[in-house]
C-alpha positions as CSV (number, residue, x, y, z in Angstrom):
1,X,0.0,0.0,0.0
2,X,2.8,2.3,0.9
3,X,4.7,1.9,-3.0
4,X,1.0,2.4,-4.4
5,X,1.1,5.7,-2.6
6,X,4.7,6.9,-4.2
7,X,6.5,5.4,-0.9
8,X,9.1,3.4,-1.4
9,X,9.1,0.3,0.9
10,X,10.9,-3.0,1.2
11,X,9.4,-6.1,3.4
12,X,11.4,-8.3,5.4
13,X,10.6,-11.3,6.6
14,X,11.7,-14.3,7.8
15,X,12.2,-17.4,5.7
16,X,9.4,-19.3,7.4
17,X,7.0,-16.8,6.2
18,X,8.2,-16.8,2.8
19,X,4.8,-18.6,1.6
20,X,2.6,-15.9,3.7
21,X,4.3,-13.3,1.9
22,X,4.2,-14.5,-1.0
23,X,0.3,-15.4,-1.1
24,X,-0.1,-11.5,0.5
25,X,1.4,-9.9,-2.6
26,X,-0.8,-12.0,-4.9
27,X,-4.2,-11.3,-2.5
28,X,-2.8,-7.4,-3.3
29,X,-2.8,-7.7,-6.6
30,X,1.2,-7.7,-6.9
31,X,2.8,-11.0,-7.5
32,X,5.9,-10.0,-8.4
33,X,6.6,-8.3,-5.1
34,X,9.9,-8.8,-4.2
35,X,10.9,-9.1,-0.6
36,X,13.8,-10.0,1.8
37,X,14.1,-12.6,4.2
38,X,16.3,-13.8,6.9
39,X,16.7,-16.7,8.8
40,X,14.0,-18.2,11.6
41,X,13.6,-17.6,13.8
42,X,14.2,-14.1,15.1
43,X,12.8,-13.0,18.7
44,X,15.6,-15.4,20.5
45,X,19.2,-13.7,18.7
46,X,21.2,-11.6,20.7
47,X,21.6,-8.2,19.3
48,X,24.5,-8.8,17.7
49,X,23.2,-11.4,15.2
50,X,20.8,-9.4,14.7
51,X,22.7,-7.0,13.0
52,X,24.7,-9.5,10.9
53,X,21.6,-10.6,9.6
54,X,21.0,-7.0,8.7
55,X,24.5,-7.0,6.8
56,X,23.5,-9.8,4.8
57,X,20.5,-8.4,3.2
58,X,21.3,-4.5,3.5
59,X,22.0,-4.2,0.0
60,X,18.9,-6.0,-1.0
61,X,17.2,-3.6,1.1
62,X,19.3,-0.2,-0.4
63,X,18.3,-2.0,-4.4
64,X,14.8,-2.5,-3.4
65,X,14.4,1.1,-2.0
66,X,16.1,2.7,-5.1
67,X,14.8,0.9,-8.0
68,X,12.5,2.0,-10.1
């Protein structure tokens, strides 16, 4: 809803929720969506894996945000 309104947006997601997401774009009429995910699960790592999970995708986040 947010890129339909000129906001650029990226989801993340987890990979266990790659089949959710996927299924949401299609419901919204976008099923070429593109997301990113990280590994499950998420609500146990310790801050610092946290943020090398963020390292791994940043630049898919940054490409995302800027395309188009």
């Amino acid at each position: 809803m947010l890129e339909r309104a000129g906001v650029p947006a990226v989801s993340i997601c987890t990979e266990a929720f790659v089949v959710p997401a996927r299924a949401m774009a299609d419901a919204y009429g976008v099923p070429g969506f593109e997301f990113v995910t990280i590994p499950h699960p998420i609500a146990s790592l310790a801050p610092e894996e946290i943020e090398s999970n963020v390292g791994r995708v940043i630049a898919d986040v940054v490409r995302i945000l800027t395309e188009g």
